[in-house]
N, C-alpha and C positions, 0 to 999 in steps of 0.2 A: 268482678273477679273476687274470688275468697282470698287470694295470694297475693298480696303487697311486695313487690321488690325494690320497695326504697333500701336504703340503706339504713341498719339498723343498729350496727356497731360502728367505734370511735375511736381507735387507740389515744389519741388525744383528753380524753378524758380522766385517764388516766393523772395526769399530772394535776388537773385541778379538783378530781373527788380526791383524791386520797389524802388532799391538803386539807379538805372538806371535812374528811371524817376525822383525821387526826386530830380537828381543833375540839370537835368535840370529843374523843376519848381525851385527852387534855383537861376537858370540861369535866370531865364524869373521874378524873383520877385513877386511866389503868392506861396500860401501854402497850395492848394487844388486844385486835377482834379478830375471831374467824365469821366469815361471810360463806355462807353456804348458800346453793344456786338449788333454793328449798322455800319451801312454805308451812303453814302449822297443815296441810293436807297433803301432805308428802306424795304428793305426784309429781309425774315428771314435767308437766307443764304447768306453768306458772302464773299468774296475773300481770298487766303489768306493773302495777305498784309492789310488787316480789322480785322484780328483777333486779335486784340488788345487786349481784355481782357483775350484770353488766351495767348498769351504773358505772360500779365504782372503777371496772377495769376493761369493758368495750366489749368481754369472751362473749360471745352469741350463741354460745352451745348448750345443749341441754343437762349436762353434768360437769362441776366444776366445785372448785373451793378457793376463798384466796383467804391469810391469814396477813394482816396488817400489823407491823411494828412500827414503834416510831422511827425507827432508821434503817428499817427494811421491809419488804413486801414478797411473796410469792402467790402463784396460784400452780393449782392442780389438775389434772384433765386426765382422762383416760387414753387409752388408743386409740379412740376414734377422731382425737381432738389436736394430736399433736402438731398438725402441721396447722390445721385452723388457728389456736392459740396463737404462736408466733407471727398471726398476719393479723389479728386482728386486737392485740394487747402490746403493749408501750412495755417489751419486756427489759428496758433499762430500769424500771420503774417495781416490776412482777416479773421474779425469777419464777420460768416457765418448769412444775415439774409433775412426774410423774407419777399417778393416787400409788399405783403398785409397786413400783422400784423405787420410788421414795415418797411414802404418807407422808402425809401433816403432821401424828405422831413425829417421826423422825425428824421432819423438817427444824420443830418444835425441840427435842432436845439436842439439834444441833446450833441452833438462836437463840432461844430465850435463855432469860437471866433468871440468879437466883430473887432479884427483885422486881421481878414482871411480875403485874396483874393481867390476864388476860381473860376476858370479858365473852360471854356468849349469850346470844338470844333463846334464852330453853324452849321458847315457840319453835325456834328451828331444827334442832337438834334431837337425838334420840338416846334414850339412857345407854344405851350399849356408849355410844360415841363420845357423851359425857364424862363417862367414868373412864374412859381410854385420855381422854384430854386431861381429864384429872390425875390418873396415877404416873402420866407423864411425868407431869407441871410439878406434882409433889417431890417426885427422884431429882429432880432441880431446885426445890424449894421456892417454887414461882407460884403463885396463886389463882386459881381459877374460878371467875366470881360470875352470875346469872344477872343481866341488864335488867332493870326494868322496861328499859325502852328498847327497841334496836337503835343503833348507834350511827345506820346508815340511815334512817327513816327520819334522824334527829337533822341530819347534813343535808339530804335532801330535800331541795328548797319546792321543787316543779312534781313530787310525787304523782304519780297519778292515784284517781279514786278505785279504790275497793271496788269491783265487777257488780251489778245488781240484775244480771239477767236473769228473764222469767224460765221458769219452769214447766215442762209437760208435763202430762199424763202418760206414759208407757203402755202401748194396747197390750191388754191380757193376753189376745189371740197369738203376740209376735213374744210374747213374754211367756210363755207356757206354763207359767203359775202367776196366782193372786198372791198379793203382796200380803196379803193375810195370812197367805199359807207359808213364802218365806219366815216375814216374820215369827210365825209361831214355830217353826223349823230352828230358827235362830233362837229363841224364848229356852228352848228345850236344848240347845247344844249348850247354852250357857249356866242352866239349871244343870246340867249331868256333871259341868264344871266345877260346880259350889260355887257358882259366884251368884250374884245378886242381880248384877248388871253386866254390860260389856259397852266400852266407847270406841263409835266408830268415826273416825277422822279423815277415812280414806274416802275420797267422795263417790269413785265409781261404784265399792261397796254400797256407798248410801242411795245411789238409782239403782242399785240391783235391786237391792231391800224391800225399795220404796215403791218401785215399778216406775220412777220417772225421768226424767233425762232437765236437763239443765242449756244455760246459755252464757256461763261465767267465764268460759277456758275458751278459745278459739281451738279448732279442728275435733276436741275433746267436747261433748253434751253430758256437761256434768254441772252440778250448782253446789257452790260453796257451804259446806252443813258441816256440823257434828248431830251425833244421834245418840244417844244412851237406848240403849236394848236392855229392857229388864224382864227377868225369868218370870217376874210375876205377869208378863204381860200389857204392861201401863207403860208406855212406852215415849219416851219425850223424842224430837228434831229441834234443831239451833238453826234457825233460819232466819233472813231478815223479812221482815213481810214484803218489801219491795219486789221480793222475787215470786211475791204468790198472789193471782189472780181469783177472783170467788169461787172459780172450780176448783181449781187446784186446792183452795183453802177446807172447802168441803171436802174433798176426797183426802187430805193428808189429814184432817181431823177426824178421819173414822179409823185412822191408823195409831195415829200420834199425838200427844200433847202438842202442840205447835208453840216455840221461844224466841226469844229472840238471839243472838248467834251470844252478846254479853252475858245473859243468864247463867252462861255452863261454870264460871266460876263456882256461885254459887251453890248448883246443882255439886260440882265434885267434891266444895266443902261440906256440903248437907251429906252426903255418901260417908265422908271421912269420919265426920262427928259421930256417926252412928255403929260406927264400927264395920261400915259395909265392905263388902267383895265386889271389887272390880277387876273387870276382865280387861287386861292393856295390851296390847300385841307391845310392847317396849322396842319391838325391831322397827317400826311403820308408826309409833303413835310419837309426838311431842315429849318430851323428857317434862315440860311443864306440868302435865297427867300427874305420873308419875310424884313428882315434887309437890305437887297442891292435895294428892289425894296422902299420901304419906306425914306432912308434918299435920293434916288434919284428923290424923287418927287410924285414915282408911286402910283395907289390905291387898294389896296388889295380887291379882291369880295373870301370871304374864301367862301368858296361849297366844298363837295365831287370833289373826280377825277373822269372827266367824263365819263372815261374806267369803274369803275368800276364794275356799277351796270351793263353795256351790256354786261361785259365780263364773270360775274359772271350768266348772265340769258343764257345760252345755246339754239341755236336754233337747232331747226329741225337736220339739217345736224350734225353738233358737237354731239348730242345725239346717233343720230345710226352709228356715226362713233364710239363711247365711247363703246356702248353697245359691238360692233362688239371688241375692246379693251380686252374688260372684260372677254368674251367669248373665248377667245386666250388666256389670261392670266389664264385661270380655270383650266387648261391643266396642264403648268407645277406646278401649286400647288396641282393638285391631283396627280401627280406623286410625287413629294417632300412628300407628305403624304403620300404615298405606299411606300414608300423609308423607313421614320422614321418608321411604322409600321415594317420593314422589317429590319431595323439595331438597333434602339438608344437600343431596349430590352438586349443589351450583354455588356452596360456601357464603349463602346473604341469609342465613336465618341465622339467627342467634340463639341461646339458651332461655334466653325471657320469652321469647315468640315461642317457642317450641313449648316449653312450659305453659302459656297462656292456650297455646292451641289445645292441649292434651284436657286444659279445665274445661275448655268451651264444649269439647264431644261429651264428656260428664254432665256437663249443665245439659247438653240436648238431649238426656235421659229422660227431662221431666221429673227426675228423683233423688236430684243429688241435694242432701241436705247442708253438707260443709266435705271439703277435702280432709283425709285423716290424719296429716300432717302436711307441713309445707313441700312441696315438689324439690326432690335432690333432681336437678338438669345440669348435668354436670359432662363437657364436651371435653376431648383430650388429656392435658394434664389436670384439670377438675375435676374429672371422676374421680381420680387419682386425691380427695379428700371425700371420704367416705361417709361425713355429711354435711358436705357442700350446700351452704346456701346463698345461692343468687344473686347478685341485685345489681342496682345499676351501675356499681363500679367495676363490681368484679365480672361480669357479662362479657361473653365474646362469641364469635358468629364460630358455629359449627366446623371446623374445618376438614377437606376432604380427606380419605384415607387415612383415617383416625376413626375411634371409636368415641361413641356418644352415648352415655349413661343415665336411666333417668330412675327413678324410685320415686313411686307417690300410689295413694290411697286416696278410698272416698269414704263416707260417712253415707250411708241412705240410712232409713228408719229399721230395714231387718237385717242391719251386717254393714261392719267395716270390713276394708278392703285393703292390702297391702299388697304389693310387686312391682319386681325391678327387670327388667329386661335391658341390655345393650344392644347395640345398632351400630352393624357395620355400615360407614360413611364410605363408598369407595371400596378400592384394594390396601388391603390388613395385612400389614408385615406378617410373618413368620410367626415371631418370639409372641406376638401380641395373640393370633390364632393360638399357640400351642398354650400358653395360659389361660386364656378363654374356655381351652375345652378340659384342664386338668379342676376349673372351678366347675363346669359342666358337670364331669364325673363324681365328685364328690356331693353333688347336688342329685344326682341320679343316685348315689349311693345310696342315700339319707332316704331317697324316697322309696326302694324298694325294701328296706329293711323290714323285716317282722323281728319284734325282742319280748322278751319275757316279761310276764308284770311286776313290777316293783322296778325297772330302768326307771334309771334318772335321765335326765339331760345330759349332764358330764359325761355317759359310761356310751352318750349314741355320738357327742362333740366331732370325735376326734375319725369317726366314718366320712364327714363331711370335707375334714381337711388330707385324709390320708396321702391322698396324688399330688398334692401342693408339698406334702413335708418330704417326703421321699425325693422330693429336689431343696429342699433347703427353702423352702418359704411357708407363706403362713398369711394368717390376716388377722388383724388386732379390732376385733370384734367377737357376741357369741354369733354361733349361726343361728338359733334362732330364737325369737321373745313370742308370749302369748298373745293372742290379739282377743278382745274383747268383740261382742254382740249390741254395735250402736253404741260402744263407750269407747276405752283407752284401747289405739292401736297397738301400742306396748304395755301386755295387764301381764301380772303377775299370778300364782307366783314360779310356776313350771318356763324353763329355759331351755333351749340344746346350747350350753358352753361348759365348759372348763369347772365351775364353782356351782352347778346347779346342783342340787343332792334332792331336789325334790321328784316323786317318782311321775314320771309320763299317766293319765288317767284316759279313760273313754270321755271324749265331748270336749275335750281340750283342742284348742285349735291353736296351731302354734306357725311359726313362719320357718322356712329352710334357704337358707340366704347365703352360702359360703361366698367369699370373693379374693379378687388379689389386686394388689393396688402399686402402681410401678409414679413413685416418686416424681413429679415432672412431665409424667407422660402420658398414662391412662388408666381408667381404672376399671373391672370388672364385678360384679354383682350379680348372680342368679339368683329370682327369688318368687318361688310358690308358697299358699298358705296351706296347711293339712291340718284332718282332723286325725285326732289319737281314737281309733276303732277297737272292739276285742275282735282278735281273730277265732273265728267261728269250727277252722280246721278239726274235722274230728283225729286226725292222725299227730296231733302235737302231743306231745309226753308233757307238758309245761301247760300252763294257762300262757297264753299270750297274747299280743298286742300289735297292730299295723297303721301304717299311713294310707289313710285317703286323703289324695289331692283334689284341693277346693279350688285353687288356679285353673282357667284351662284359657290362654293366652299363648300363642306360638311363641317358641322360643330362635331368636335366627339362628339360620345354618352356616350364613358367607364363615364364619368366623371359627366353624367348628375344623380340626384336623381330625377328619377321620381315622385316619392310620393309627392314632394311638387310644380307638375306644374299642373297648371288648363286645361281641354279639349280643351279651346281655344289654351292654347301655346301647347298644341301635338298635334292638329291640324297643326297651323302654320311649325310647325319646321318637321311636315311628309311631308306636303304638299312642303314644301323649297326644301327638299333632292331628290322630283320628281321631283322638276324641276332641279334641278342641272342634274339629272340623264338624262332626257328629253333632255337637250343643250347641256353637256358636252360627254357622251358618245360618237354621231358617231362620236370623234376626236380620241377617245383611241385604243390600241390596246387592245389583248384579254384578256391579264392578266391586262390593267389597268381596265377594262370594269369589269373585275370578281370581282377586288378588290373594287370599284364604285358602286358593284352591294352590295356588303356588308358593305360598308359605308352608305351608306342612304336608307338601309333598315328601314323598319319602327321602330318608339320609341315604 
């Protein structure tokens, strides 16, 4: 199994790291650390020797902050996390709060003293966030000072080692450019910049780049690197050798200088002495950048990472590699769906079996390389936490007439994979149908839309939620994140939420996931993946833009109220289940085909 469901967090720990870490800021003479749930490669998954904040305070969630005093503690969480935090952090210990209704800023000038020192690891941090912690700490006259060490890594007795997994090759044919030609694509965006160079930190960037994938992140095939990209073409990677094999070493040295990952100190002092142009994304790179290339002379051109936007705009080839993905992955989710129709109805399977089955039909692809994140299997009030992870405490057998929620992804070589479907267990109250299909509708909205070019994410958001608000609810998530081609199932930098300002592009593939989530009871998620298409219309006054949907997975009907969906969404949602039925069937055998045949029969 790729999926471990030990248990992974501790609230007990709580009491004896933060005694931990406090001897040593004691030791180091300051009276405050923020711990951020970060690494110097700011993705959102992490190593284990980076998991520092559960360390210190048991949260298991992928975004998080705790800021340590000597005679107080909190941590921070988003809306995805609030109800997770309080189960799984010693919050006598870490007052539980909230990033948006109250920062760490705020937190901070409502604690700290005008004699606090408080302490940050500039490997974790990013200048925007340093100088927000600084002009704090200043309007209190507290001081904010750069570790040389981190201060949890110093407390931490049992760390684990640094990741050394090897590295791929990326097939050129599944890659529809030579890394030759990225690069010099990249050479040239940085040269029209004036800069000299540009440092990449972000790792998925650096397998776009590179054309190769990695084994350092579990669900994520990316390898721990920094890269300096320089205009002239001469191009260095920070890498340990442990990660590179005699091919691999050949093929990255017709690209790259090959270093070792401690070199880039020097390298950014050598930049700085000379007076050089570096290119920093300051939003996504280490504040340490920044700090090292500046007192060394250097001159910061902040811009986006060049990677991004090319890696996020999918060409031709990565597209129908993806599609070809999707259409392999349908398979074992419409078997997993023949399965729970055919077991959860007798209340003896639990959320780990049901989980473990949905891996096993994946693994009988022949092609699953890793799952794209861990499986949310999340039954009744479980779903009801929006990313629910498993294990063997929190596990409980499916129960009937309840709704059973699951979300999970595969990783193959041409296409990750992301979608959520529910499962009516039984007979589905009312209230539970009539919310089920008010996320339905808003998930069909989202997918018939066409919008003009230049939409952001923020301006398509609120199509997703409109049926939910119109009753007074809401879900504290975006609807939806970028998915990567064999990298990060959550890539950057296009959103459909609230804060996204970046505009929707052709080859973008993004996810549509609105949900509603009932405290105690149950929870809902619809969730297909789409590509950002141009619309071809010759009758548009506008240039504009549409959804094709990559999904084609039945979505169930027990749970839908039809009386409150418009001819448009029974159109859409007939039409959907033909085509699932059109692409997926000549894969099935005869009883999936039977059962297929009555999954997406008409609403």
């Amino acid at each position: 199994m790729y999926q471990d469901f030990s248990k992974i967090t501790d609230p007990s720990c709580g009491r004896r790291n933060i005694a931990a870490l406090r001897r040593e800021m004691m030791k180091k003479n300051v009276t405050g650390f923020i711990i951020p749930r970060s690494d110097a490669y700011r993705g959102e998954n992490v190593a284990p020797a980076a998991e520092r904040l559960r360390w210190l305070t048991g949260f298991g969630g992928s975004a998080g902050l705790g800021i340590v005093m000597m005679d107080k503690a909190a941590i921070f969480v988003d809306g995805r996390y609030t109800i997770q935090v309080r189960q799984q952090v010693d919050i006598s210990r870490f007052e539980p709060k909230h990033f948006v209704d109250e920062p760490a800023t705020k937190w901070l000038m409502k604690n700290a003293k005008k004699t606090d020192i408080i302490a940050i690891d500039p490997w974790l941090h990013t200048k925007a966030e340093v100088e927000n912690y600084k002009q704090v700490l200043e309007k209190i006259g507290a001081q904010l000072i750069l570790a040389e060490n981190n201060l949890i890594d110093l407390a931490w007795d049992d760390q684990p080692e640094l990741p050394m997994g090897k590295i791929e090759i990326y097939p050129e044919v599944l890659a529809g450019k030579s890394a030759e030609d990225k690069l010099a694509l990249l050479a040239n965006d940085i040269k029209e910049q004036a800069a000299d160079a540009a440092i990449l930190n972000l790792c998925d960037g650096i397998a776009w780049a590179f054309n190769i994938r990695g084994s350092d992140i579990k669900r994520v095939p990316i390898a721990h690197a920094f890269a300096l990209i320089f205009a002239n073409g001469k191009h260095k990677i920070f890498i340990n050798s442990k990660k590179i094999d005699a091919e691999s070493r050949q093929y990255l040295s017709g690209l790259a200088e090959i270093c070792q990952p401690d070199q880039i100190t020097t390298e950014i002092k050598n930049i700085g002495r000379t007076a050089g142009k570096l290119l920093i994304d300051t939003d996504a790179t280490p504040y340490w950048f920044t700090h090292t290339l500046e007192n060394s002379g250097g001159i910061i051109v902040d811009s986006k990472d060049p990677t991004i936007m090319p890696k996020a705009c999918k060409n031709s080839t990565e597209l129908q590699a993806s599609r070809a993905a999707h259409i392999r992955d349908a398979k074992p989710m419409i078997q997993f769906l023949k399965w729970c129709d055919e077991n959860l109805t007798n209340g003896d399977i639990d959320e780990i079996t049901a989980a473990k089955q949905l891996e096993q039909f994946r693994v009988d692809t022949g092609k699953l390389k890793d799952i794209s994140f861990d499986t949310i299997s999340g039954a009744a009030q479980n779903g009801a936490i929006c990313h629910y992870h498993v294990d063997v405490d929190s596990n409980i057998k499916i129960p009937k007439d309840r709704l059973y929620l699951f979300d999970s992804g595969a990783q193959y070589i041409d296409g990750t994979t992301d979608i959520t479907r529910v499962v009516a267990v039984g007979d589905i109250d009312e209230e539970a149908k009539h919310n089920y299909t008010l996320v339905l509708k808003g998930m069909i909205a989202l997918s018939l839309t066409k919008f003009p070019v230049g939409t952001s994410g923020a301006q398509l958001d609120a199509l997703a939620r409109q049926y939910l608000w119109a009753e007074g609810k809401d879900f504290d998530h975006g609807t939806g994140h970028g998915v990567g081609i064999y990298l990060d199932v959550h890539e950057g930098p296009a959103r459909i939420s609230r804060v996204s300002d970046i505009p929707l592009q052709p080859g973008m593939i993004l996810s549509n996931e609105p949900g509603y989530y009932k405290e105690g009871a149950y929870g809902i998620r619809i969730e297909n993946l789409m590509i950002v298409n141009k619309d071809n219309r010759a009758n548009t006054e506008r240039p504009m833009h549409y959804f094709e949907t990559l999904t084609y997975v039945p979505i169930d009907k027990r749970p839908i109220d039809k009386s409150i969906m418009s001819h448009i969404e029974i159109t859409w949602f007939n039409n959907y289940h033909k085509e699932v039925w059109k692409r997926i069937s000549p894969s099935l055998d005869k009883d999936e085909k039977a059962w297929l045949k009555q999954a997406t029969s008409a609403l």
